[in-house]
C-alpha positions in Angstrom: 2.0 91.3 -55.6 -0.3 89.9 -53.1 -2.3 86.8 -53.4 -5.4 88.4 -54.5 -4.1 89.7 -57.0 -2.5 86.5 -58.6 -5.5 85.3 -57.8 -7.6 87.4 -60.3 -4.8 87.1 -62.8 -5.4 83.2 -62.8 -8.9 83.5 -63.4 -8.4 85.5 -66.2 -5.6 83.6 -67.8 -8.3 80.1 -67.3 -11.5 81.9 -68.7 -9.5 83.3 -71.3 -8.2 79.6 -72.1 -11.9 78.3 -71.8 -13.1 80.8 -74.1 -11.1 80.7 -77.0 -12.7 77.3 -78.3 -16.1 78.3 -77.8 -15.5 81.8 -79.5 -13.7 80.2 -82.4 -17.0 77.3 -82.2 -19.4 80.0 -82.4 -18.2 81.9 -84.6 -18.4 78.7 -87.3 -21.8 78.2 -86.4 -22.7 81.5 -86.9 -20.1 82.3 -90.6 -22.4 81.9 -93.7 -22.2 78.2 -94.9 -22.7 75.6 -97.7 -23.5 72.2 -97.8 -22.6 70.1 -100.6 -23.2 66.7 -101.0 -20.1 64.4 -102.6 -20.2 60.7 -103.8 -17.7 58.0 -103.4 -17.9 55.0 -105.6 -15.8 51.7 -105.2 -15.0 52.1 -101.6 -13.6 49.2 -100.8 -12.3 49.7 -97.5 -13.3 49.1 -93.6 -12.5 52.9 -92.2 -13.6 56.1 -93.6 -14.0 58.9 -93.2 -15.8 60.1 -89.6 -17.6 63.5 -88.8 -15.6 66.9 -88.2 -12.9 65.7 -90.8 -11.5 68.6 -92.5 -12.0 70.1 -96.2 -9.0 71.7 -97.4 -8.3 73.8 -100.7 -4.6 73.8 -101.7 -4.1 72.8 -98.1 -6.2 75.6 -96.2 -9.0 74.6 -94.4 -12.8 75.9 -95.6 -14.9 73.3 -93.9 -15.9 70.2 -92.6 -17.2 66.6 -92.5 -20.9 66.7 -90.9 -22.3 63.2 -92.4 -21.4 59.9 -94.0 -24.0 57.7 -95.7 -22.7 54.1 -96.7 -23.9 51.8 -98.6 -21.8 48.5 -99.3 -19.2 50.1 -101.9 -20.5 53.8 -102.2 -20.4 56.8 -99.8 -22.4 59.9 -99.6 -20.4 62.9 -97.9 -22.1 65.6 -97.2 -19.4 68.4 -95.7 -20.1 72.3 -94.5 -17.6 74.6 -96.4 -17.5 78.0 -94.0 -15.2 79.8 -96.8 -16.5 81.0 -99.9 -14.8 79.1 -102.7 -16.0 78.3 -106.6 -15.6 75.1 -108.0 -15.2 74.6 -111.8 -16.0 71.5 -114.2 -12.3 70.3 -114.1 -12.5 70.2 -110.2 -11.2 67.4 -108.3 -12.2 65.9 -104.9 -9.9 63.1 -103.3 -10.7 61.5 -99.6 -7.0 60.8 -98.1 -7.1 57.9 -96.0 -3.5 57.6 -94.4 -4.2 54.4 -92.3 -6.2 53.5 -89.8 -4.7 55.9 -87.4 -3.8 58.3 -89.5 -4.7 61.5 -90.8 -8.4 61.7 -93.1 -9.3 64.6 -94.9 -11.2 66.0 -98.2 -8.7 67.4 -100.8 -10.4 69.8 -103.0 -8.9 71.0 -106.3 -11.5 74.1 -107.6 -10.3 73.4 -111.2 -9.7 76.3 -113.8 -11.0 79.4 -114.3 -11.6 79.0 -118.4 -14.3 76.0 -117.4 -17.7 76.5 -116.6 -18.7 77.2 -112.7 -20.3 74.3 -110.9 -23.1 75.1 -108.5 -22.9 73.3 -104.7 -26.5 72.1 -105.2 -25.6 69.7 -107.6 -24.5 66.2 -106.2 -20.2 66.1 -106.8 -18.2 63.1 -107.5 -15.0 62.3 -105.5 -12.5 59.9 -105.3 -10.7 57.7 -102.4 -6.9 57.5 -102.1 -5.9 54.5 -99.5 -3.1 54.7 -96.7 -0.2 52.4 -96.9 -2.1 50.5 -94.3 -5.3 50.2 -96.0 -3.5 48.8 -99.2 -1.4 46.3 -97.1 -4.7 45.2 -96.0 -6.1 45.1 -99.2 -2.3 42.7 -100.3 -3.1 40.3 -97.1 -6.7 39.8 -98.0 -6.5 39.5 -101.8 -3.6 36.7 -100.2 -5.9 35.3 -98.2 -9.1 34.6 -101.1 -6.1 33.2 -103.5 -5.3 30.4 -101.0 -9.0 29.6 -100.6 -9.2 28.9 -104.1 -6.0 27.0 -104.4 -7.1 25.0 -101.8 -10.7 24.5 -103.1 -9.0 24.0 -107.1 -6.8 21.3 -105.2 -10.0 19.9 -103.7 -12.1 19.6 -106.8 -9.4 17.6 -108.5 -7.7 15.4 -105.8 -10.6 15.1 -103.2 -10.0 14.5 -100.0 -10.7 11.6 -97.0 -14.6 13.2 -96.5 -15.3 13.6 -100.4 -14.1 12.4 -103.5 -13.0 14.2 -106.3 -15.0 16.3 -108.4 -13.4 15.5 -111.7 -13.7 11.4 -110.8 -17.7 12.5 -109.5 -18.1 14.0 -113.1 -16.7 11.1 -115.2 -18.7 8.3 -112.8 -22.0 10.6 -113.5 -20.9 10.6 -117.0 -20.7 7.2 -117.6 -24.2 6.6 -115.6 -25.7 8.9 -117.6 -24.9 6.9 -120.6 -26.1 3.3 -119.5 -29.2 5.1 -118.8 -29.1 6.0 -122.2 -28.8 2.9 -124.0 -31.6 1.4 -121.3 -33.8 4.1 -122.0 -33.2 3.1 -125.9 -33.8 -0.4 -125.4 -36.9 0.0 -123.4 -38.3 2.2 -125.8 -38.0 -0.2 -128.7 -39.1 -3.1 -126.3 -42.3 -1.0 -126.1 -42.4 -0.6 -129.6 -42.6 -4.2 -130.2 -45.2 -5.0 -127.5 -47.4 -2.3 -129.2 -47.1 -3.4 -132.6 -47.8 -7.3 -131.6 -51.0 -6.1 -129.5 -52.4 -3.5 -131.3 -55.0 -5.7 -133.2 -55.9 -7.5 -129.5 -56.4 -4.0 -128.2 -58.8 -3.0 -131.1 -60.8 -5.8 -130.7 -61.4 -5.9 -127.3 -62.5 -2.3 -127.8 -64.7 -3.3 -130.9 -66.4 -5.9 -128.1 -66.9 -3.1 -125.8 -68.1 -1.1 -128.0 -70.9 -3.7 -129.0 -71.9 -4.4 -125.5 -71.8 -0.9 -124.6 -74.5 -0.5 -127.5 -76.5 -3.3 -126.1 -76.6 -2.2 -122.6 -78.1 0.9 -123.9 -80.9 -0.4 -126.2 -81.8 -3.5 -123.3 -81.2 -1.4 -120.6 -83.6 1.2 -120.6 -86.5 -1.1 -121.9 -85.9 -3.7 -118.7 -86.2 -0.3 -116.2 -89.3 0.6 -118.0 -91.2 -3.0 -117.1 -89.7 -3.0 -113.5 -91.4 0.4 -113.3 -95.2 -0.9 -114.4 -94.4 -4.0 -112.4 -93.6 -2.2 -109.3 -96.6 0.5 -110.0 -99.2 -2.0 -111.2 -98.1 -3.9 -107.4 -98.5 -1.0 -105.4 -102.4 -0.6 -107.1 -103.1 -4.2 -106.2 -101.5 -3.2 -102.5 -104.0 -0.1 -102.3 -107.0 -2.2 -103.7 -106.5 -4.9 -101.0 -105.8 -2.3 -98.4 -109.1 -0.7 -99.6 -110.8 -4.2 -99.5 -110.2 -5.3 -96.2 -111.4 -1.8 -94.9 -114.5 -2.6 -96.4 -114.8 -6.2 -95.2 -113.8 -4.5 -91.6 -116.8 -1.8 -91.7 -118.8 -5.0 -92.9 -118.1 -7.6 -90.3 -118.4 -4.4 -87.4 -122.1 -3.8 -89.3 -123.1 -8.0 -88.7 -121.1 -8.5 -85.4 -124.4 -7.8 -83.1 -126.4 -9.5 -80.2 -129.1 -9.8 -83.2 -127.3 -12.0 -85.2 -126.2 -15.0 -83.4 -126.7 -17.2 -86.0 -123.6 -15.3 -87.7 -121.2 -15.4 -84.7 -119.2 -18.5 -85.8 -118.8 -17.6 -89.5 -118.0 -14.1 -88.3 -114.9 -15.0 -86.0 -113.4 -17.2 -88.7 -114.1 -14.1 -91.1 -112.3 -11.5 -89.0 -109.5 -14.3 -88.2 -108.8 -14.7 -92.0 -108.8 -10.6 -92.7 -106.9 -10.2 -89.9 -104.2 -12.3 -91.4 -104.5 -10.8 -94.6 -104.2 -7.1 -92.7 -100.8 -8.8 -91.6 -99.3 -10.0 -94.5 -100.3 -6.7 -96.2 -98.7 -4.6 -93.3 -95.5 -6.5 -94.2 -95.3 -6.2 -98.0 -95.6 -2.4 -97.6 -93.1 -2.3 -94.9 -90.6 -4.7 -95.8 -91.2 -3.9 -99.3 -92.1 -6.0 -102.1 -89.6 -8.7 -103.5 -90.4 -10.2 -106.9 -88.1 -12.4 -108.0 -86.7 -11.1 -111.2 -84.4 -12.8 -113.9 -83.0 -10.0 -116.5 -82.5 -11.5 -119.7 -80.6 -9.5 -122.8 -81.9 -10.5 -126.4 -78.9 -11.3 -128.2 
């Protein structure tokens, strides 16, 4: 045999190798197929099952684990059954967990021919069956929560060197809420008393209240009406006089002229006296006018 030969018979024997997964790969992508969708309740444990996990029926393989929904204790299992099979209303599915490491599958039991079928397109219910791992886990952590609450029981009653016991915080509360009891009781019939011994002061004070509230309202409006005539019978006189001295003005211009000299004396002393008056006018109407006032209530 020469070396060419065992040559080619090498390459046959590795492409033959090669070929046998992706023949057997293909040929499940291409079989006829179902999905069925299977839900997991109570699942109370940290692994699961993963993708490509077989489906088995009385221990023969018919499909596979494509997807895994999860949410807190329930899983949604979809898995690809390649092998025509016909499940029944007494079927059973069970997820066999055996350990972390250990082997995870999908047990199907069809159930018995006298039931009624059960069509894939409806949404199956399964069950989980833990490893001896998983339930040793499950020992050591239902260990672990019962020393928590033995310690936190022990805390509550004893306390500790930070806090102080619960039981002695509830009796101390307790007893506080009691002397606020009888406090609250005493004030309340303190307040009583007070009440009773001022209730005619209070009712009087409010009749006298009530009396010069009645008063205001008759006087009041009465007094507002005269400052109002007083103020406009004021600003008439103010317009009069202003109309006045304008006169007198137009007056004096009229007589102050080179004609009248006999005039020019009294004239200065005129215009000095109007212009004084122009003044003191100017500043009622700009500073206002103050009258002094005294209100006066009939009784």
């Amino acid at each position: 045999m020469t070396n060419r030969i065992l040559g080619y018979i090498l390459i046959f024997v590795l492409l033959t190798v090669l070929s046998i997964p992706l023949v057997v790969f293909i040929r499940q992508e291409l079989a006829p197929s179902i999905n069925a969708t299977i839900r997991f309740n109570d699942v109370r444990t940290v692994g699961f099952l993963n993708r490509q996990d077989p489906v088995r029926v009385n221990g023969a393989e018919v499909g596979t684990v494509v997807h895994i929904d999860r949410d807190r204790t329930t899983a949604l299992v979809t898995i690809k059954i390649t092998k025509p099979i016909q499940l029944y209303e007494d079927y059973s599915i069970t997820a066999f967990l055996k350990g972390l490491m250990g082997e995870r599958f999908v047990s199907i039991n069809p159930g018995t021919l006298t039931d009624a079928p059960v069509n894939f397109s409806t949404e199956l219910s399964g069950t989980f069956l833990a490893g001896p791992s998983e339930i040793l886990a499950y020992v050591t952590m239902l260990m672990n929560i019962l020393k928590d609450l033995n310690s936190l029981v022990v805390q509550l009653r004893d306390g500790d060197s930070v806090s102080q016991s619960f039981v002695k915080q509830f009796y101390d509360i307790s007893a506080k809420a009691d002397t606020l009891s009888l406090s609250i009781n005493k004030t309340v019939v303190s307040l009583d008393n007070i009440i009773d011994k001022n209730r005619d002061t209070i009712r009087s004070f409010l009749d006298t209240t009530m009396k010069l509230a009645d008063t205001l309202s008759t006087e009041l409006p009465l007094l507002i009406e005269k400052i109002n005539k007083t103020v406009t019978v004021t600003n008439d006189f103010i317009v009069k006089i202003d109309l006045f001295i304008n006169k007198t003005d137009t007056i004096v211009a009229s007589l102050n002229s080179p004609d009248n000299i006999l005039w020019k004396d009294d004239l200065k002393k005129l215009q000095t006296d109007l212009a004084e008056m122009r003044r003191i006018l100017n500043d009622i109407q700009t500073d206002g006018l103050k009258l002094p006032l005294r209100i006066r209530l009939r009784k």
